[in-house]
C-alpha positions as CSV (number, residue, x, y, z in Angstrom):
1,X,8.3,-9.3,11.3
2,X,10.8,-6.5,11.6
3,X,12.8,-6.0,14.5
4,X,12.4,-2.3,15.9
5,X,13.8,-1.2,19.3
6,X,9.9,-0.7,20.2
7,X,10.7,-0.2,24.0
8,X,13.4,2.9,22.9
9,X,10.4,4.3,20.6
10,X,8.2,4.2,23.1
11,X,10.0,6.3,25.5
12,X,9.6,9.2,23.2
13,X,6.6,11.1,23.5
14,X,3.6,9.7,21.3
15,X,4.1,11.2,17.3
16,X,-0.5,11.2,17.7
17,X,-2.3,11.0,20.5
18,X,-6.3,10.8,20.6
19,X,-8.2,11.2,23.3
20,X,-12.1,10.8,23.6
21,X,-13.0,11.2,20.2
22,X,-16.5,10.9,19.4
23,X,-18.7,11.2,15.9
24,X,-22.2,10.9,15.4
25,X,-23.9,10.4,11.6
26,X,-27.5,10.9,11.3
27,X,-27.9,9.1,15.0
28,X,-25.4,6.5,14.4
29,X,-22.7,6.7,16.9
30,X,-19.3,6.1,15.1
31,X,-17.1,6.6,17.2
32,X,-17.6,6.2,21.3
33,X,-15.0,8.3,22.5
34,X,-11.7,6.3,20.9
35,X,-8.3,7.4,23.1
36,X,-4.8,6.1,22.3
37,X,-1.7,7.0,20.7
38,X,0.8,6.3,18.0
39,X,4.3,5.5,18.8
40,X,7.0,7.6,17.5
41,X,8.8,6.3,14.5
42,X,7.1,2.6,14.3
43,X,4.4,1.1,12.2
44,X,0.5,0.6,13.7
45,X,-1.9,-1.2,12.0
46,X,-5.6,-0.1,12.6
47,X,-7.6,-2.9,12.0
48,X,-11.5,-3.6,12.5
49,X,-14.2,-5.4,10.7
50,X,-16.4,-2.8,8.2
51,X,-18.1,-0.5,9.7
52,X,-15.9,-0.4,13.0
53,X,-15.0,3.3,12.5
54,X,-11.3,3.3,11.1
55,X,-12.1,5.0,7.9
56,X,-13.5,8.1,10.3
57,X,-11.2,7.7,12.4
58,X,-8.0,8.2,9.6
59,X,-10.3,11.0,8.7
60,X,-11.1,12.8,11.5
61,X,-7.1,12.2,13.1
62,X,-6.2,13.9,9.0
63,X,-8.8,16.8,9.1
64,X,-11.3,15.5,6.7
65,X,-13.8,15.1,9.4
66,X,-14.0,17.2,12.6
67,X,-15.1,15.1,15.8
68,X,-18.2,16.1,18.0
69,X,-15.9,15.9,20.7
70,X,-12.2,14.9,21.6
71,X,-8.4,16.3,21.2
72,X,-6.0,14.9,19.0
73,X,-2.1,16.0,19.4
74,X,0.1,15.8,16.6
75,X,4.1,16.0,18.6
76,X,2.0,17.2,21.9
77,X,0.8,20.5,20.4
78,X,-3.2,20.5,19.8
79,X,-4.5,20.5,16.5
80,X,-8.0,19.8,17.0
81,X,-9.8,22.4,14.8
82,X,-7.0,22.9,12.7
83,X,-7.6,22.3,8.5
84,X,-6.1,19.3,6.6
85,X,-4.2,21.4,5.0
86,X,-2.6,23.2,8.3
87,X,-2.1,19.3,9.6
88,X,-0.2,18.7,5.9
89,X,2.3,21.6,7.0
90,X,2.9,20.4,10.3
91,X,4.0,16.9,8.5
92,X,0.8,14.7,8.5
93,X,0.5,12.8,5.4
94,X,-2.2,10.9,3.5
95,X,-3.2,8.4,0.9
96,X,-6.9,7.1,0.7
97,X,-8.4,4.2,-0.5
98,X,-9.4,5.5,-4.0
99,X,-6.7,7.1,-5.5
100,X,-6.7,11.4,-6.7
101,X,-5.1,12.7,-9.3
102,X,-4.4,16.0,-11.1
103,X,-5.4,14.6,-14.6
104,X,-4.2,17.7,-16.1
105,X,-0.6,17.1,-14.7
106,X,2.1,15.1,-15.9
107,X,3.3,12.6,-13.0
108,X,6.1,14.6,-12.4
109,X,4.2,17.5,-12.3
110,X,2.2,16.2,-9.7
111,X,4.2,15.3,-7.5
112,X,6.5,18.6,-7.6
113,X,3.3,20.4,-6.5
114,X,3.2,18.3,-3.8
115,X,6.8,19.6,-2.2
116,X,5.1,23.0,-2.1
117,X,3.0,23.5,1.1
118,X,-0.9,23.9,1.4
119,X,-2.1,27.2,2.8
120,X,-5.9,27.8,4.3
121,X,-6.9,29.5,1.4
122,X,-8.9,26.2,-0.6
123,X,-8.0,23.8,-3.5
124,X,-8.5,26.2,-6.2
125,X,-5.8,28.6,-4.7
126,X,-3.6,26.0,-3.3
127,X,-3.2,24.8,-7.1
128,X,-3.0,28.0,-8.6
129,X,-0.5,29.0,-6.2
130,X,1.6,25.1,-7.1
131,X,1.2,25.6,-10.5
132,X,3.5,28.8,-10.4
133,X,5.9,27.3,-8.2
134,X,6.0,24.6,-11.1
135,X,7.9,27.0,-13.3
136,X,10.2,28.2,-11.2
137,X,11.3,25.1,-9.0
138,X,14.8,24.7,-7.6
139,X,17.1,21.7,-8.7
140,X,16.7,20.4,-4.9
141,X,13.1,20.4,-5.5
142,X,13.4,18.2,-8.9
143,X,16.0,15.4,-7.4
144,X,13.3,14.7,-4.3
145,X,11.0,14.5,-7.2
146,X,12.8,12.5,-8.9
147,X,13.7,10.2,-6.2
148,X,10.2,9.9,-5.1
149,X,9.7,8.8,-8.6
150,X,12.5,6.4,-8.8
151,X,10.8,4.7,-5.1
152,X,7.4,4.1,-6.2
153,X,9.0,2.8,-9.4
154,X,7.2,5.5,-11.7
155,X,9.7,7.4,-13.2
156,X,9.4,5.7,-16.5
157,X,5.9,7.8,-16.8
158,X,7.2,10.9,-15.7
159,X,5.8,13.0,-18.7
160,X,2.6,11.0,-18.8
161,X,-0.3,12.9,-17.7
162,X,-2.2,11.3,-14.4
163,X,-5.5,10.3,-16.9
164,X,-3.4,7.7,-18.5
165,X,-2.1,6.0,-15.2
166,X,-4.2,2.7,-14.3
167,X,-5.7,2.3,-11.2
168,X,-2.6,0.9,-9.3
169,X,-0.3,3.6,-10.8
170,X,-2.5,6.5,-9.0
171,X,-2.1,4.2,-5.9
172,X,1.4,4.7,-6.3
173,X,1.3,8.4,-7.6
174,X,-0.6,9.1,-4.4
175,X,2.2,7.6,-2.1
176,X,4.8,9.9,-4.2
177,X,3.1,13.0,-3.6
178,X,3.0,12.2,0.3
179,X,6.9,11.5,0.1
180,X,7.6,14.6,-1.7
181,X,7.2,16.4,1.2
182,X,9.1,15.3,4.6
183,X,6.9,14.0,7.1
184,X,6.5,13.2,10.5
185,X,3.4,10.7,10.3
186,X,2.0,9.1,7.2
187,X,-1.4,7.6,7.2
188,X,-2.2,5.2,4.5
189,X,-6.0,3.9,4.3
190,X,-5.8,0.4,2.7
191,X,-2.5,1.4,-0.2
192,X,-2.1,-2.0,-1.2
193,X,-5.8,-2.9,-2.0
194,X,-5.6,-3.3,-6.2
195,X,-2.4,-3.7,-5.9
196,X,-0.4,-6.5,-7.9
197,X,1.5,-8.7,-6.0
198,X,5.3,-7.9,-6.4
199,X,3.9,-4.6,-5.7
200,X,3.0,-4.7,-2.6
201,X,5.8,-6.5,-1.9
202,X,8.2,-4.0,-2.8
203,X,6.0,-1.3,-1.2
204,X,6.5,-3.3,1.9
205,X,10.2,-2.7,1.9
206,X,9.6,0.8,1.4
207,X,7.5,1.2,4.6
208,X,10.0,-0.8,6.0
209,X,12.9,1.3,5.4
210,X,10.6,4.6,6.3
211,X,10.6,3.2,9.4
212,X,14.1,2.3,9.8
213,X,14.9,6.0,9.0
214,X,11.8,7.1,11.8
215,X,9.3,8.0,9.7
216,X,5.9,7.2,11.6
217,X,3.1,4.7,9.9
218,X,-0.4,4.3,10.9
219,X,-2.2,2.4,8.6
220,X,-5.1,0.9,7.7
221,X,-5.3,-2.9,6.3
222,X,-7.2,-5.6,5.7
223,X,-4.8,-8.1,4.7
224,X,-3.7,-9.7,7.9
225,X,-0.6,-11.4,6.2
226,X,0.4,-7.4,5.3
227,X,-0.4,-6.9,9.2
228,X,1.4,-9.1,10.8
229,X,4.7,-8.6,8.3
230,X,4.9,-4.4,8.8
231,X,3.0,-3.8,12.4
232,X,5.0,-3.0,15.1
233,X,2.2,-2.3,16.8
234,X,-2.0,-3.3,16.2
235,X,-4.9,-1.0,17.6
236,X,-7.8,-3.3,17.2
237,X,-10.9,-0.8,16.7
238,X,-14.6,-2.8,17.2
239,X,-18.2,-0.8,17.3
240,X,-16.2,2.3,17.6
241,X,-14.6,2.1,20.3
242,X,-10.1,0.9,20.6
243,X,-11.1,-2.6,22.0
244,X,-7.4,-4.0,22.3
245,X,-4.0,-2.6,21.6
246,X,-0.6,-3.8,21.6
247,X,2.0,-5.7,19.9
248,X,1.2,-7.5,16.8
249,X,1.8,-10.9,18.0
250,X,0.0,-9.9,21.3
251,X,-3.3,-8.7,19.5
252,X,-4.0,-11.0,16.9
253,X,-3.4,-13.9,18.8
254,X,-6.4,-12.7,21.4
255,X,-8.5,-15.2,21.4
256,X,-11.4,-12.3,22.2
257,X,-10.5,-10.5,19.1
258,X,-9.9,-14.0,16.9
259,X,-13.6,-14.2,17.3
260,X,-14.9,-10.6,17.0
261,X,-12.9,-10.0,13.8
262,X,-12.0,-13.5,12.4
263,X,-14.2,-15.8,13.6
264,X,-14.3,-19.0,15.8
């Protein structure tokens, strides 16, 4: 595991803080009022078995879901309410499990829209609105691009349109697009599923260095190896509710959570 100055982090105020979030579908309970935080400029890990509420959770703390009830505070100013797209601006990124592409864009294309910030107004005018700001982008604009490219190792199909990418090249179009644009938090729901192996291994050098340069990570992952070689930290989320939390080694070697999520 990495070695981050987690006690210096720590005395920061919290990047995300949660408190008493609650969501309800149909009469299922989802969420029972989860309440924690994310420390500034490490990685967490949000881990759970299926069906434990960390898909609605990255959702709800990103703005694809609202909560029945709770607050959420994004660098201690309150955001519950606020649009994905307003949370974007204020530098919450996001990948999710099944990649999203522009097919009518080239790569490069698509990830130079992504330097220029949502408004309110929807998708249709948010693109409309890029798409201009495609023609007439600065130079600064096009070396971030292109560095973005050069990191998630894509700059070789820079002129290919997004339709043409396989499944793991999305992945890795869809972690571009959230570097284009300088952010405080990055939430990443499950990147490395799909991916090949020397992949993800380079990916996790990239979170690595993120974090080295303070970027914040919460992430969702399955693959305990993955886990206990990025986390800093581990928010163990069971029936809906933040059932342990801590250090990497200090959660997964709970015997309580050993059996909940791994088995005796």
């Amino acid at each position: 595991m990495r070695e981050v100055d987690i006690s210096r982090a720590s005395s920061a105020p919290p990047v995300l803080e949660v408190r008493g979030l609650r969501k309800r579908f149909k009469g299922n309970q989802v969420l029972r009022g989860v309440t924690g935080c994310v420390t500034r400029g490490a990685a967490t890990a949000l881990i759970g078995s299926n069906g434990a509420g960390k898909s609605t959770l990255l959702n709800i703390i990103s703005g694809l879901l609202s909560s029945d009830e709770g607050t959420i505070l994004l660098n201690g100013r309150d955001i519950t309410g606020r649009s994905g797209f307003s949370r974007a601006r204020d530098g919450m990124g996001r990948t999710f499990q099944h990649p999203r592409a522009f097919t009518s864009l080239t790569v490069r294309e698509a990830v130079l829209m992504a330097r220029t910030p949502p408004g309110d107004e929807g998708i249709g005018s948010n693109l409309a609105r890029a798409l201009g700001v495609l023609r007439k982008a600065p130079e600064l604009d096009r070396q971030r691009v292109q560095e973005c490219l050069e990191i998630c190792r894509l700059d070789h199909l820079s002129d290919v349109t997004a339709d043409r990418l396989s499944y793991g090249e999305r992945k890795l179009l869809m972690f571009a697009q959230v570097l284009a644009f300088d952010r405080d938090l990055i939430c990443l729901d499950e990147l490395c599923a799909g991916l090949e192996a020397n992949v993800v291994e380079y990916l996790m050098g990239v979170f690595s260095e993120l974090v080295r340069n303070g970027t914040t990570i919460l992430f969702v992952e399955h693959n305990l190896e993955l886990v206990r070689e990025l986390a800093d930290e581990i928010v163990f989320l069971h029936e809906g509710t933040i059932y342990r939390s801590g250090s990497a080694g200090s959660v997964l070697e709970d015997s309580e959570v050993i059996s909940l999520y791994l088995g005796e």
